[in-house]
C-alpha positions as a printed Julia matrix, in Angstrom:
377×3 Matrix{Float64}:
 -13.43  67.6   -39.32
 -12.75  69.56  -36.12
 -10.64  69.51  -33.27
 -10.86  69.62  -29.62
  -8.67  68.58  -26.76
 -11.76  66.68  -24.8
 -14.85  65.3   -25.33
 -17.06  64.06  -22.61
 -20.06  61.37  -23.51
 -23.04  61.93  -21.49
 -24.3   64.99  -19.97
 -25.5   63.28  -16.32
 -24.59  64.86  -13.3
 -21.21  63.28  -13.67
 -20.46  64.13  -16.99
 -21.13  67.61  -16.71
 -18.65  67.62  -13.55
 -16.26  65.93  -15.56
 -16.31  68.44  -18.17
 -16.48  71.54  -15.62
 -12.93  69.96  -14.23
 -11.67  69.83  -18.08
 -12.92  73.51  -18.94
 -11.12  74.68  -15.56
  -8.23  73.62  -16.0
  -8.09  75.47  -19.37
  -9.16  72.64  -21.69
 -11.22  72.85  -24.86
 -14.04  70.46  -24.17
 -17.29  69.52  -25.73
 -19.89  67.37  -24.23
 -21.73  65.19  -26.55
 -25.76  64.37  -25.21
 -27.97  61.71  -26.89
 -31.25  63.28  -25.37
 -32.61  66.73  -25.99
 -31.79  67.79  -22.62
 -29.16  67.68  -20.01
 -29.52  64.9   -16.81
 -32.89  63.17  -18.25
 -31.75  59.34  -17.31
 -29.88  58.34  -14.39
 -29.14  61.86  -12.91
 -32.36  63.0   -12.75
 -34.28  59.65  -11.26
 -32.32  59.39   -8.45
 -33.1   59.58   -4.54
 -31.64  63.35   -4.33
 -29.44  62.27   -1.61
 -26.24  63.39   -0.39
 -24.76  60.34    1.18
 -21.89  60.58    4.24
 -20.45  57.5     2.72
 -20.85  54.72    5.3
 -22.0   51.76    3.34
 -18.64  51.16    1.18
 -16.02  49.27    1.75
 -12.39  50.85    2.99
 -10.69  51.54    0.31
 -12.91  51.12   -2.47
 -13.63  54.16   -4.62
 -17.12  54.65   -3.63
 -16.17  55.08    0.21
 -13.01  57.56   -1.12
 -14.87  59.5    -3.64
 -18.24  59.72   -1.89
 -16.37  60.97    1.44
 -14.38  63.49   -0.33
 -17.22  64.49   -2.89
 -19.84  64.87   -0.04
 -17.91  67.49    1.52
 -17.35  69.11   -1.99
 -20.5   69.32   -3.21
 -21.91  70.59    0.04
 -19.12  73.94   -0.37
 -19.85  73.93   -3.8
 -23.87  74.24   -3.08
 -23.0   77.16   -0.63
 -21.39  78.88   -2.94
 -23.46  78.33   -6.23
 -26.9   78.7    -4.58
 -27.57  75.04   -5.43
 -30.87  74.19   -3.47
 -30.02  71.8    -0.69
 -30.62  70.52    3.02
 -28.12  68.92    5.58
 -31.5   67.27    7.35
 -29.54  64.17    8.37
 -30.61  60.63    8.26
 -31.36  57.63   10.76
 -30.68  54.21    9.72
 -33.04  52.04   11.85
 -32.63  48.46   13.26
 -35.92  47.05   13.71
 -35.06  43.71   16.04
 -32.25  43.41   18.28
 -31.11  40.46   15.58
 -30.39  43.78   13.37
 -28.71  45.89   15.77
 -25.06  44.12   15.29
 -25.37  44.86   11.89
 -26.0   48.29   12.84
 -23.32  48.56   14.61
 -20.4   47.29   12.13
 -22.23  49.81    9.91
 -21.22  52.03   12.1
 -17.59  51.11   12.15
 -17.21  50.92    8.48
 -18.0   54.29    8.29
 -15.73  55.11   11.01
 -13.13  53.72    8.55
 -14.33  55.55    5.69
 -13.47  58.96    6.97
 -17.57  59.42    8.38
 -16.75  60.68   12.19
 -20.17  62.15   12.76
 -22.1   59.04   13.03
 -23.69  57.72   16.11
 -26.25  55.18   17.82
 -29.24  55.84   19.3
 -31.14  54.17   21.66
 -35.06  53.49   20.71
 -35.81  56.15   22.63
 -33.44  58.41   21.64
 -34.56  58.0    18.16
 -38.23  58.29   19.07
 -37.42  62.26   20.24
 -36.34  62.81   17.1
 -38.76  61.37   15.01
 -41.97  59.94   17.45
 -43.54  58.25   14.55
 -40.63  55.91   14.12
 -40.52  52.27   15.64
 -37.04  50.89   15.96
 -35.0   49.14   18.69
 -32.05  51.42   18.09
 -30.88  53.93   15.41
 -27.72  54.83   13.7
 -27.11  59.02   13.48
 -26.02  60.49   10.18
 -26.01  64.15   10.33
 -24.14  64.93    7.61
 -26.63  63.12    5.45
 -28.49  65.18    3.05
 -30.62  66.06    0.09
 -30.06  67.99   -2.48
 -31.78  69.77   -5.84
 -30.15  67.65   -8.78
 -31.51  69.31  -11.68
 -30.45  73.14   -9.86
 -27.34  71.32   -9.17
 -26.22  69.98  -13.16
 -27.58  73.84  -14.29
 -24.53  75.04  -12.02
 -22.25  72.54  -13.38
 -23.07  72.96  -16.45
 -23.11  77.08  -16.23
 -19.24  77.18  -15.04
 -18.3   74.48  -17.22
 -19.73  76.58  -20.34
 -18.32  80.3   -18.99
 -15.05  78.17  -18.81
 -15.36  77.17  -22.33
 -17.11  74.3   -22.31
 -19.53  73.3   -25.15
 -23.0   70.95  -25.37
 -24.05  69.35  -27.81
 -27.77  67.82  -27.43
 -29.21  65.53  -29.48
 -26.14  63.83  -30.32
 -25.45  60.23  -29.63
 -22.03  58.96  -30.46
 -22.45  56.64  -33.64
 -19.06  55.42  -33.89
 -15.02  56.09  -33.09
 -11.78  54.62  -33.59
  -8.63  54.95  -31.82
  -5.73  56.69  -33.61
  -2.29  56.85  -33.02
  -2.69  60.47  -32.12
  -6.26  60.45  -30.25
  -9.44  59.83  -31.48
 -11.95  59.98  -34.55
 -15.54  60.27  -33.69
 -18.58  60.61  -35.54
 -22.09  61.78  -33.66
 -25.25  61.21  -35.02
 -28.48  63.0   -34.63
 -30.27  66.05  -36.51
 -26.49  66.64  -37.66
 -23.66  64.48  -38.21
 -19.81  65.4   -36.16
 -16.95  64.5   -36.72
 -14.63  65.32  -33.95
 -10.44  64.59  -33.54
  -9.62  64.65  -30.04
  -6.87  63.67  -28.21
  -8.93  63.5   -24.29
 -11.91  61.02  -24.21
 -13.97  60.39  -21.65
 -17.06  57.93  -21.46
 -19.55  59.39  -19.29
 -22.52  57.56  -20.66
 -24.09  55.88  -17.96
 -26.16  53.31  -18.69
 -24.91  53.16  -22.25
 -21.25  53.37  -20.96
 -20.38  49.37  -22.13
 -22.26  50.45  -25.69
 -19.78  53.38  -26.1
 -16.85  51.4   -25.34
 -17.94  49.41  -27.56
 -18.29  51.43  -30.65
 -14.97  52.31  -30.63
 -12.72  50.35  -33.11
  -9.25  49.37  -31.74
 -10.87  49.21  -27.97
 -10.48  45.43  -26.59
 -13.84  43.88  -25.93
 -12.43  41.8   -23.15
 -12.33  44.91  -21.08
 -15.62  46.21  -21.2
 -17.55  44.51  -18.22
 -20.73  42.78  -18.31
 -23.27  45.2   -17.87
 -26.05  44.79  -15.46
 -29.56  46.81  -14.62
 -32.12  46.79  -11.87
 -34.8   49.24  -11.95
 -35.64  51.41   -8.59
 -39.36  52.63   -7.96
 -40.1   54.99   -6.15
 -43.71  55.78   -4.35
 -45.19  59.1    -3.17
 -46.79  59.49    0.02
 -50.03  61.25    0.14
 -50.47  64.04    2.49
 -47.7   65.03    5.2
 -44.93  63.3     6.01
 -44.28  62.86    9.62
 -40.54  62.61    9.61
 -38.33  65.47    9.44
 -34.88  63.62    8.47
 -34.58  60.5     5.99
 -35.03  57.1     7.36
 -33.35  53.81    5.94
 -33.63  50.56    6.79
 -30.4   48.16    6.98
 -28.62  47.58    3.64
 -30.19  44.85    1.4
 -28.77  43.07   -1.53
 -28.55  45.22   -4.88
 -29.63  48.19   -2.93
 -29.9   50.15    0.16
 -33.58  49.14    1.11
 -36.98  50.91    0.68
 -36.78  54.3     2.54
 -37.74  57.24    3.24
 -36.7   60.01    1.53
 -37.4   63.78    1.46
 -37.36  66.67   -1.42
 -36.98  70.05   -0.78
 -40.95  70.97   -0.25
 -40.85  68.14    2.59
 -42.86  65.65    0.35
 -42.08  62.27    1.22
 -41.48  59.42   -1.2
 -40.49  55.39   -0.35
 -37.97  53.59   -2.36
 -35.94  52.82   -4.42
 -36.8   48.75   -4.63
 -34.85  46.29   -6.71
 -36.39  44.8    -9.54
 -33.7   43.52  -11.71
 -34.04  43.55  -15.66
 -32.85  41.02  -18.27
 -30.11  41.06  -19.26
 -28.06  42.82  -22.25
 -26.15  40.97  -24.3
 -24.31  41.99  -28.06
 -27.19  40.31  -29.92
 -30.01  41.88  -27.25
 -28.48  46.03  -26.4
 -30.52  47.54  -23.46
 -32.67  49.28  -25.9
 -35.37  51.6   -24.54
 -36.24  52.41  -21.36
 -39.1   52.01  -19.48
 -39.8   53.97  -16.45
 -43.06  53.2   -15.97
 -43.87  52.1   -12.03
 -46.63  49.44  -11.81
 -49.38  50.29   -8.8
 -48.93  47.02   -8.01
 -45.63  46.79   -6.34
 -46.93  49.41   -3.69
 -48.26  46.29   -1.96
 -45.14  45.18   -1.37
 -43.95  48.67    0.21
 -46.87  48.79    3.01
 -45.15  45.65    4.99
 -41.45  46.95    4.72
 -42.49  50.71    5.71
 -44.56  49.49    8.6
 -41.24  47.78   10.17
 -39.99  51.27   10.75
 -43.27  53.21   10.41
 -46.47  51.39   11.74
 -48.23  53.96   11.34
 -48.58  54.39    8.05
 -52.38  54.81    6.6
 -54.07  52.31    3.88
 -54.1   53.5     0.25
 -51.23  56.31    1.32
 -48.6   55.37   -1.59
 -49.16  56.72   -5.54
 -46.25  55.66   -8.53
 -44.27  58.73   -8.56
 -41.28  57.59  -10.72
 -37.99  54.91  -11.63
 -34.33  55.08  -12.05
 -32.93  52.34  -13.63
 -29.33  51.28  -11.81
 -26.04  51.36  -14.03
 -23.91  48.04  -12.2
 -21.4   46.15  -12.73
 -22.7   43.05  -10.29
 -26.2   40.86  -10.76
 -28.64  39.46   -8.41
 -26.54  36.81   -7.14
 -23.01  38.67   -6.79
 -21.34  40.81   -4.46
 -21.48  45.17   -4.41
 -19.29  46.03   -7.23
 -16.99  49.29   -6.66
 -16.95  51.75   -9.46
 -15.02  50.99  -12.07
 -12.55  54.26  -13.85
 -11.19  52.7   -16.22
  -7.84  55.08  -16.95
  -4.75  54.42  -19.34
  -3.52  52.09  -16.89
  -5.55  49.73  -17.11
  -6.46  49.16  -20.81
  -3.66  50.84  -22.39
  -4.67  53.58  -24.57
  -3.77  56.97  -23.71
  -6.34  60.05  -23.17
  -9.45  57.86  -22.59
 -11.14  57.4   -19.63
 -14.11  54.56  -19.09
 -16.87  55.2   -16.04
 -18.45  51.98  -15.75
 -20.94  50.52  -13.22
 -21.7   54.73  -11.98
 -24.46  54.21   -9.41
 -25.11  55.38   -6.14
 -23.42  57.76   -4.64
 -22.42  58.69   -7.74
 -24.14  61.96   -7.52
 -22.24  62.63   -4.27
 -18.95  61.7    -5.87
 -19.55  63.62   -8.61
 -16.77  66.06   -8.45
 -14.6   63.88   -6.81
 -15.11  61.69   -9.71
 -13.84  64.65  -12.02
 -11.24  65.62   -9.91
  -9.47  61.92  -10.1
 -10.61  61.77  -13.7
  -9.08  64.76  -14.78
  -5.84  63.85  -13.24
  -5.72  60.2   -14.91
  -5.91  62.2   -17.98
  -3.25  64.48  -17.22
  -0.96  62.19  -15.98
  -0.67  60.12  -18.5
């Protein structure tokens, strides 16, 4: 059996940060991948956004670690040649019914640390973007989008010239919880067994499976797990807008928008389409990413609020995400959850539950505050 000080599960975009902050800070850590590659769930079907971190509430994690990540990951682009673009991003009312909304979005992320934001009168907005239809428009320069595959290469580069390990193709099978760490076993083309003393679940999707697996870890504090499945729908031809467009926050998600990559191709999305859900006799099992043509219809009306003139036919599937939260249909935004010593009582483990948006923005954040639960304790 060997030993290492850390082991990170799941090598997503926060994983890999995770175990980057580890290897840094002089710690022996391997990461431990189910898939055959690096970033192929979550991480890599995302919006490629770097949000400012408006939407959250005060004092949650998601408005502290997005705020502080953002500017982090923007330096840490700059300096790694990670492909990226601060092209900002205008969050459009629609109807004056809208525009007080806009507004306490506004001062929320006032709160949050966001001091760059600002309204926009319809015209104002229109000399920005003259294809865009709105009765006023909220500002977010320091909105952005970034390369996510160029950026979990970098990660992953300084974590491994730090020290740092991955292992691909191996899923955790099982652990327990020893007096003096951890015993876990990986699966795969070749079975592990690993004694570590640092732990850290990483796993995304499969975070509440993980937990789980681990004998001596109380089920009462694993959460209820919950999915909804974002498409996403290329636009055909040139996009008129230089800068992202959103509409107003919806529930389970921030409304079908407009989004950029770094060519200028536009896509709309992500929408909410919630999955069944998991239960111990009924796992999440595989995914399916597959985007039906058919929910394009739906698309047209909520793009032409903001965008009349968009053309017939424009929209083709381009691709899914699937949502890793802690709250259903019915229920209120969940926070993140990092799940530390603290709070279930087992020292040098660390639980990332419910890791959605902006968890790509918060990514080193995330490792930053991870890493020191783990030393602190």
């Amino acid at each position: 059996m060997e030993s290492v000080a850390a082991v990170v599960i799941g090598a997503g975009v926060v994983g890999l940060a995770c175990a980057r902050a580890l290897a840094r800070r002089g710690i022996e850590t391997v990461i431990l991948e189910r898939n055959d590659t690096f970033g192929s769930e979550t991480s890599a079907r995302s919006s490629e956004v770097i949000h400012a971190g408006l939407y959250y509430p005060s004092g949650s994690l998601k408005a502290a670690l997005c705020v502080a990540g953002r500017r982090q990951l923007y330096d840490f682009c700059s300096t790694h040649g990670v492909s990226h673009r601060r092209c900002g991003k205008l969050i459009v009312a629609t109807s004056a019914a809208q525009e007080g909304k806009q507004l306490a979005l506004q001062q929320q992320g006032q709160l949050n640390g966001v001091d760059d934001l600002r309204l926009l009168s319809a015209a104002e907005a229109r000399a920005l973007e003259p294809e865009l239809a709105c009765t006023a428009a909220l500002l977010s320069p320091s909105t952005g989008i970034i390369d996510s595959h160029g950026l979990m290469l970098a990660l992953l580069g300084d974590a491994e010239r730090d020290g740092a390990s991955l292992a691909l193709r191996c899923p955790l099978q099982r652990g327990s919880i020893e007096p003096a760490g951890f015993i876990l076993e990986s699966g795969g083309g070749e079975s592990l067994r690993f004694r570590t003393a640092m732990l850290i679940n990483a796993a995304g999707l499969w975070a509440p499976e993980v937990a789980a697996s681990l004998a001596g870890f109380p089920a009462g504090r694993i959460p209820a797990a919950h999915h909804a499945k974002g498409n996403y729908y290329a636009l055909a031809g040139r996009s008129p807008f230089s800068r992202l467009v959103y509409p107003l926050p919806e529930t389970g998600g921030l409304g079908v928008h407009l989004t950029l990559d770094l060519g200028g191709q536009a896509r709309f999305g992500p929408d909410v389409e919630w999955l069944p859900e998991p239960t111990p006799g009924r796992p999440l099992g595989r995914l399916d990413y597959h985007v039906d043509p058919a929910r394009a219809r739906a698309f047209y009306a909520e793009i032409r609020r903001y965008w009349p003139g968009l053309p017939d036919a424009a929209l083709a599937p381009a691709y899914a995400g699937i949502r890793p939260k802690l709250c259903g249909r019915s229920d209120p935004p969940a926070d993140f959850l990092i799940q530390g010593p603290a709070q279930h009582g087992i020292a040098g483990l660390v639980n990332l539950f419910g890791i959605e948006s902006p968890g790509l923005t918060a990514s080193l954040a995330i490792a930053d505050y991870v890493a020191a639960e783990l030393q602190a304790n």
